[in-house]
Residue, then its C-alpha position, 0 to 999 in steps of 0.5 A: x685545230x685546223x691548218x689554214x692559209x691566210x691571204x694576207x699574211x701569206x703563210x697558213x696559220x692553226x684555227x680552231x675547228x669549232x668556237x672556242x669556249x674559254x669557260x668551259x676546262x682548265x688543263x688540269x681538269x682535262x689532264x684529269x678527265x682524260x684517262x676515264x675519256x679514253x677508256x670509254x671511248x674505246x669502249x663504245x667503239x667495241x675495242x674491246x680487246x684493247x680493254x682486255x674483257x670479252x665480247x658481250x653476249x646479246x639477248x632480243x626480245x619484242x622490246x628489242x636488244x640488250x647487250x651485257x657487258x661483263x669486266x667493264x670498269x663502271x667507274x670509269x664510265x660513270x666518272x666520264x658522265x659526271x664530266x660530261x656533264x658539268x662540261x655541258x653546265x660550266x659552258x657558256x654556250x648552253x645556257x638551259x643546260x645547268x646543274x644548278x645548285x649540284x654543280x659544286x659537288x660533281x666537281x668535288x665527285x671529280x677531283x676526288x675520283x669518286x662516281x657516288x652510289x648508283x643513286x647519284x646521277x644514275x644514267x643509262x646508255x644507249x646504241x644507235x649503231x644499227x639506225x640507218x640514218x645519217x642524223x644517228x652520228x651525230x653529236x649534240x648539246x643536252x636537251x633537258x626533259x622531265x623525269x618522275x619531277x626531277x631534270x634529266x639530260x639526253x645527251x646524243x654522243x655519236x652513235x649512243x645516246x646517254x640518259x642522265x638524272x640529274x639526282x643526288x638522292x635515292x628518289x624515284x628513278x629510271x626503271x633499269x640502268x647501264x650500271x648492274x654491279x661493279x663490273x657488268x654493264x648493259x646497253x640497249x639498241x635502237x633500230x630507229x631514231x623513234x626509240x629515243x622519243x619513246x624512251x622519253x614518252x615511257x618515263x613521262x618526259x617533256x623534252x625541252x623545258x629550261x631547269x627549275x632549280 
């Protein structure tokens, strides 16, 4: 919310900061996703001493920089994708972002607390940290892009980019995950903006094709 002085009427007034969506979440629904909301948070921020689990460690090689996470709460992250996600498909906004037919049951997965197996909805996290480019912070709606035949959504978060199959089912997926147990969790960084291209052209992705359900 923002303080705005209005004119007329003499005094200033709260207005929103952005368009507000009335489709988009009830209070309960937030109330509920917002413990997951700030774990992850303070997570991607690196506070992780806040989270109380250590600095990762870092591996490079020609492909790039991996950082290993251990003590993480996978399910926490996993919970705050699925939430992201049906945010983005209930909105009215986004109209070629859609869970389609899968809709029901990530909203059953979280009201029950419940982040499935690594087969449901497998996603993997990206950094932008080190891209030394205005456009890395940015925050922007889901472009859907074609995956081994499935959908899939590239959500572009701040300063990390999420990769989310949209799945229910053990079929072909991506060839590595953020998720490597219960409590490990890795990232891989980008130097440039190029990697997220590259990541769609490795996978075989079309990017901006409308969900056929």
């Amino acid at each position: 919310m923002t303080s705005i002085y209005n004119m007329d009427i003499g005094k200033a007034l709260l207005e929103q900061d952005a368009m507000f969506d009335k489709t988009i979440l009830c209070a309960q629904c937030d109330n509920s996703f917002s413990a997951n909301e700030k774990y992850v948070s303070h997570f991607l921020n690196e506070d992780f001493s806040y989270l109380g689990i250590p600095n990762p460690s870092i591996t490079t090689c020609e492909k790039g920089t991996t950082v290993h996470h251990v003590g993480v709460d996978t399910k926490k992250l996993k919970l705050f994708v699925l939430a992201t996600v049906w945010r983005f498909s209930i909105s009215k906004r986004h109209i070629n972002v859609s869970l389609g037919p899968l809709q029901d049951l990530v909203l059953k997965h979280l009201k029950d607390g419940n982040p499935g197996p690594p087969s449901f909805f497998p996603f993997a996290f990206y950094s932008l940290k080190k891209v030394n480019d205005l456009r890395a912070n940015l925050i922007s709606a889901p472009v859907t892009t074609k995956i081994f035949g499935g959908i899939a959504f590239m959500i572009h978060l701040h300063d990390h980019f999420l990769l989310v199959q949209l799945t229910k089912n053990g079929g072909r997926q991506f060839e590595s995950f953020s998720c490597l147990a219960d409590t490990e969790f890795e990232i891989e960084e980008f130097d440039t903006l190029e990697g997220i291209k590259a990541l769609n052209d490795y996978y075989g992705g079309r990017l901006g094709q409308t969900p056929k359900w």
